[in-house]
C-alpha positions in Angstrom: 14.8 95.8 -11.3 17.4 93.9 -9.9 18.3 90.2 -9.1 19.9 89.1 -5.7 21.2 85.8 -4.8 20.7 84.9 -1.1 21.1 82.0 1.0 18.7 79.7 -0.8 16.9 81.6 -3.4 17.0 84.3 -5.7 14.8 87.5 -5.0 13.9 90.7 -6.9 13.9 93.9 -5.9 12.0 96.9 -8.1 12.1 100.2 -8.2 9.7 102.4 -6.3 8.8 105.7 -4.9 11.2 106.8 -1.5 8.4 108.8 -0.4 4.9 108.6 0.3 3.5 111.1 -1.8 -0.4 112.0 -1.5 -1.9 111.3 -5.0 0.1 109.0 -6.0 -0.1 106.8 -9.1 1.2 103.2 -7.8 -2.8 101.7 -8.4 -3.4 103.4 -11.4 -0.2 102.6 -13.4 -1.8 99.0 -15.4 -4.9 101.2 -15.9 -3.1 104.5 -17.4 -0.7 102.1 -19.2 -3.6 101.0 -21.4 -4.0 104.5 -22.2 -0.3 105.3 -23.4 0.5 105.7 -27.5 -0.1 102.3 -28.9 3.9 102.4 -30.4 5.2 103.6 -27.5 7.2 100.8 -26.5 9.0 100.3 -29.6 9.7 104.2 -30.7 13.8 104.5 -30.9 15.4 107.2 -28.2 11.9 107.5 -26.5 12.1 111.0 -24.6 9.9 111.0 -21.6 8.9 114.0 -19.4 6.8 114.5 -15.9 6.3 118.3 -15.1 4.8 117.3 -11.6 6.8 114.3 -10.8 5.6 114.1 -7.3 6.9 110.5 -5.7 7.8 109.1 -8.9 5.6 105.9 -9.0 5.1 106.3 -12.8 9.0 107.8 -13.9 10.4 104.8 -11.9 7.9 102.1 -13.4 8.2 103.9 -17.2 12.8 103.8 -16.7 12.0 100.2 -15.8 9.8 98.8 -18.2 10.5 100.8 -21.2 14.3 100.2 -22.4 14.1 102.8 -25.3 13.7 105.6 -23.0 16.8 107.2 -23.9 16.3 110.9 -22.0 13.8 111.8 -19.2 13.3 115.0 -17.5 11.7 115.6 -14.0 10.5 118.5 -12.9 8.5 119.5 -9.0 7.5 122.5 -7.5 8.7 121.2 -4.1 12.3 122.3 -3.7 13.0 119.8 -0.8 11.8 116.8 -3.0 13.9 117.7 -5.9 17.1 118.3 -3.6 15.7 114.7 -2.2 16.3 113.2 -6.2 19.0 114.7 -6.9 21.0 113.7 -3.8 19.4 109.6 -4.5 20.6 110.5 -7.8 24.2 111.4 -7.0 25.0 110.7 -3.9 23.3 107.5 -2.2 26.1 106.6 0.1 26.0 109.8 1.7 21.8 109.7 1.7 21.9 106.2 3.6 24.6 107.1 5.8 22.3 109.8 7.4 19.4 107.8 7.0 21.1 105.0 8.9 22.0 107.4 12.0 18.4 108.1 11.8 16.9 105.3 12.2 18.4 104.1 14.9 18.5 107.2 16.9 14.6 106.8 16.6 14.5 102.9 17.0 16.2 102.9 20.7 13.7 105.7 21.6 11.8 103.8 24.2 8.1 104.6 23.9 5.9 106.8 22.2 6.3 110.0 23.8 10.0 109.3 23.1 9.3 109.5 19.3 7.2 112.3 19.3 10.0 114.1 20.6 12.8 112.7 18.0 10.1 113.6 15.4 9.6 117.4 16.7 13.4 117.8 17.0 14.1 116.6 13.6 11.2 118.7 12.0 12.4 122.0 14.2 16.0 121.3 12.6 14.7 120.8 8.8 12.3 124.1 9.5 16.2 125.7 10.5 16.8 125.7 7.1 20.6 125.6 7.1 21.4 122.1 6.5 23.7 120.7 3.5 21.8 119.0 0.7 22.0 115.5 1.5 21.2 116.5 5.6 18.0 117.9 3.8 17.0 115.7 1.9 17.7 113.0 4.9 15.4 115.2 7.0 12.9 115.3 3.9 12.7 111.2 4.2 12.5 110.9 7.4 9.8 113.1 8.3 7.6 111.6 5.5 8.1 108.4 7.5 7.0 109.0 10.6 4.6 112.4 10.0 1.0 111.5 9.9 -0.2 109.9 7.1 3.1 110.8 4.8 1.7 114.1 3.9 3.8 117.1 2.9 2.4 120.9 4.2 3.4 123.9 5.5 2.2 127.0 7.2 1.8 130.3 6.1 5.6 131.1 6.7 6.8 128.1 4.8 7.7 125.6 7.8 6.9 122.3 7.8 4.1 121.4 10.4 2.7 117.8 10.2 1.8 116.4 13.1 3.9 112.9 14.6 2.7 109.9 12.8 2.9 107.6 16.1 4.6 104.9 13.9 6.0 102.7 15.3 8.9 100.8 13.9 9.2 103.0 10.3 12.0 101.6 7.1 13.5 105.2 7.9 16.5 103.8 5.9 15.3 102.1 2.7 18.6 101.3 1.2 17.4 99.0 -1.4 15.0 101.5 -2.5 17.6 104.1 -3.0 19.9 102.2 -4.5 18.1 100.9 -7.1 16.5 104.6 -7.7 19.8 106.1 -8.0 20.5 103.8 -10.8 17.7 104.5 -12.9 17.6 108.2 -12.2 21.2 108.4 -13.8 19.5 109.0 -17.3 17.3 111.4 -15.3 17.3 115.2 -16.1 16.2 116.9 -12.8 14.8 120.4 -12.6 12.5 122.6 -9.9 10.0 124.5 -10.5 6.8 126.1 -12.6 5.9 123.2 -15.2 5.9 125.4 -17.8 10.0 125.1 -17.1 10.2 121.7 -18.8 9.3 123.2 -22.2 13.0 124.7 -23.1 14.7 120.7 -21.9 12.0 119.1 -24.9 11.7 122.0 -27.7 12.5 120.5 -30.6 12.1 116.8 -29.8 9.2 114.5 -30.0 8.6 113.8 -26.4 5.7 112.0 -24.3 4.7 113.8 -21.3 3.1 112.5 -18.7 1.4 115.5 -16.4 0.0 114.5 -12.5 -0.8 118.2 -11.2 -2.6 119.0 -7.7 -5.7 117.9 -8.4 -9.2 120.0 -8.9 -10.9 119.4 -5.7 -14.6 118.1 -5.8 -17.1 120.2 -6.4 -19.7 120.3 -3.3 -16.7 119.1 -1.0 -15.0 121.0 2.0 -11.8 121.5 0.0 -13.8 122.8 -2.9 -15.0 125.3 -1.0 -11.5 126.4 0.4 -9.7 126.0 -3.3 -7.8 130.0 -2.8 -6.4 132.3 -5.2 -3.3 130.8 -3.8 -2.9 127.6 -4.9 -3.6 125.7 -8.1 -6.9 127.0 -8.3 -8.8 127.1 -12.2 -6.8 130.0 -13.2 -3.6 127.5 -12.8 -5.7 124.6 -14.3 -6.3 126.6 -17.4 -2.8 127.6 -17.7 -1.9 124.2 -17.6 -4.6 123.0 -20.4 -3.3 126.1 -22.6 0.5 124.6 -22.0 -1.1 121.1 -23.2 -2.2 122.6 -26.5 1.1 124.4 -27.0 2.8 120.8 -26.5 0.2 119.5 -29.0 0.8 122.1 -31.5 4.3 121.0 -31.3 3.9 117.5 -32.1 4.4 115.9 -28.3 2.1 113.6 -27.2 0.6 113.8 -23.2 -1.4 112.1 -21.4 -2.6 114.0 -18.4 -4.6 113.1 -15.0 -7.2 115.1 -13.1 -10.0 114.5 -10.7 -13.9 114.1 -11.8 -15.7 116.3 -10.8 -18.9 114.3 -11.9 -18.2 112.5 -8.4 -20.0 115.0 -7.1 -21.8 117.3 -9.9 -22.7 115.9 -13.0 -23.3 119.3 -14.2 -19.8 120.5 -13.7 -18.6 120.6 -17.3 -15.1 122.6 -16.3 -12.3 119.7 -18.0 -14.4 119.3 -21.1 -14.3 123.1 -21.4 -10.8 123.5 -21.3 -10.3 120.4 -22.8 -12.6 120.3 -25.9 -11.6 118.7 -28.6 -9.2 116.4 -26.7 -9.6 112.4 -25.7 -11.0 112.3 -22.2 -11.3 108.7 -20.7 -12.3 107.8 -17.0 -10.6 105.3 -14.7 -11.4 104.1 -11.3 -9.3 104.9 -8.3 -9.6 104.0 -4.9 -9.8 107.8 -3.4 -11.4 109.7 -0.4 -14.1 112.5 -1.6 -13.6 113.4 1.9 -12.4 112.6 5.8 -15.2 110.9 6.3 -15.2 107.4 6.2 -18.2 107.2 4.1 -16.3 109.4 1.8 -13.8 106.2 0.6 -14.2 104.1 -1.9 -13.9 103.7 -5.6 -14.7 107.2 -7.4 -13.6 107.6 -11.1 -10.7 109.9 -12.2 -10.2 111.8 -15.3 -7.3 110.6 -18.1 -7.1 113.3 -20.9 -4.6 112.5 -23.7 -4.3 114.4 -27.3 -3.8 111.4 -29.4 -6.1 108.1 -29.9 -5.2 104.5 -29.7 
């Protein structure tokens, strides 16, 4: 967080997520926050760790608040995001530069069909896959500003193929944002790839670690019924519960979040499973169960942790 002076008046600026990040934990911060280690605040050379940082609502908000964090380490699947903090991380001038050129190449396009057509051209050269990290992770921001709905996917052959978000007048260039991210992500230990990978960076240190995987689809939902062998299906979920009992063994604390599945099946029992013997607390979130429109609206998410109070 940081103080400016303007012309008549002082205003704040705080850090935040660059990206729009599907999942994200912006709303559910105050509510998770009540679920942290009571102590946590006033431990000495807090270590704190994310093995699915995603867009960083909650690493940003814990370097903020919490002044005893003395080492953090990042990890994401999602090479293009990582190169995207790393380059915020050490090279923001270059970042904003790009970003700059960016936005106004795609502010002085003159209607819609216009952007569309920046959009496509931008996506076809990120999909080209030889551009220099900060160009990347340029591309990387930009297309999660003006894409459809900020979502990140790809096809089969591992190009990126959102559809134009027909925004209109997008921040393309948040320099603020950055700025202020690159600051706190000095401290920041960044790595890419399984989550399992993190365990090495904390072995041997008493670390808190906060874990935000792909969520569990609903059960009796449309992307329950398409969960494949291919991506974090139950298989990875219990993988993931096993690694949580190998941190706990350890002495770590975690706190992790996962979908309900009560939503939609009371009878489906599969987090206390793999979970027994842990804390499991609900908390509401303002999700969709699914496209539809009667499918918004406040549905309760899982908070497991391995420690009480």
């Amino acid at each position: 967080m940081q103080t400016y002076i303007g012309f008549d008046h002082e205003f704040t600026i705080s850090a935040k997520p660059f990206v729009k990040w599907a999942g994200g934990k912006g709303r559910l911060i105050e509510q998770l926050e009540m679920l942290f280690p009571a102590d946590l605040a006033a431990r000495k050379n807090l270590t704190y760790v994310e093995p699915f940082v995603g867009g960083g609502a909650m690493v940003f908000h814990m370097l903020e608040k919490y002044k005893n964090i003395a080492r953090v380490v990042i990890n994401d699947f999602n090479k293009d995001l990582v190169t995207t903090y790393i380059q915020i991380k050490e090279c923001p001038d270059a970042l904003i530069g790009e970003l700059r050129k960016m936005q106004d190449a795609y502010r002085r396009c003159k209607d819609e069909d216009a952007k569309q057509e920046y959009y496509l051209a931008q996506r076809e050269k990120y999909n080209a896959r030889n551009s220099s990290p900060v160009e990347v992770a340029a591309f990387f921001i930009c297309l999660n500003r003006t894409c459809f709905n900020g979502l990140y996917r790809v096809n089969s052959k591992g190009g990126y193929n959102v559809p134009f978000g027909k925004v209109a007048n997008p921040l393309i260039c948040d320099e603020d944002t950055i700025r202020i991210d690159s600051q706190l992500l000095q401290k920041v230990e960044i790595l890419s790839g399984d989550f399992e990978g993190v365990y090495p960076h904390i072995k041997g240190k008493r670390a808190f670690v906060y874990f935000d995987p792909p969520y569990r689809p609903l059960p009796n939902t449309p992307s329950f019924t398409a969960y494949s062998k291919d991506g974090f299906n139950d298989e990875q979920q219990k993988r993931l519960a096993a690694f949580c009992r190998k941190l706990d063994a350890d002495g770590h604390q975690w706190l992790l979040s996962n979908s309900d599945p009560a939503n939609t099946d009371k009878e489906d029992k599969f987090f206390e499973e793999i979970f027994n013997g842990f804390d499991i607390k609900r908390v509401y979130a303002s999700r969709m169960i699914n496209s539809k429109a009667d499918g918004r609206g406040k549905i309760t998410e899982l908070a497991i942790r391995n420690y009480r109070g």
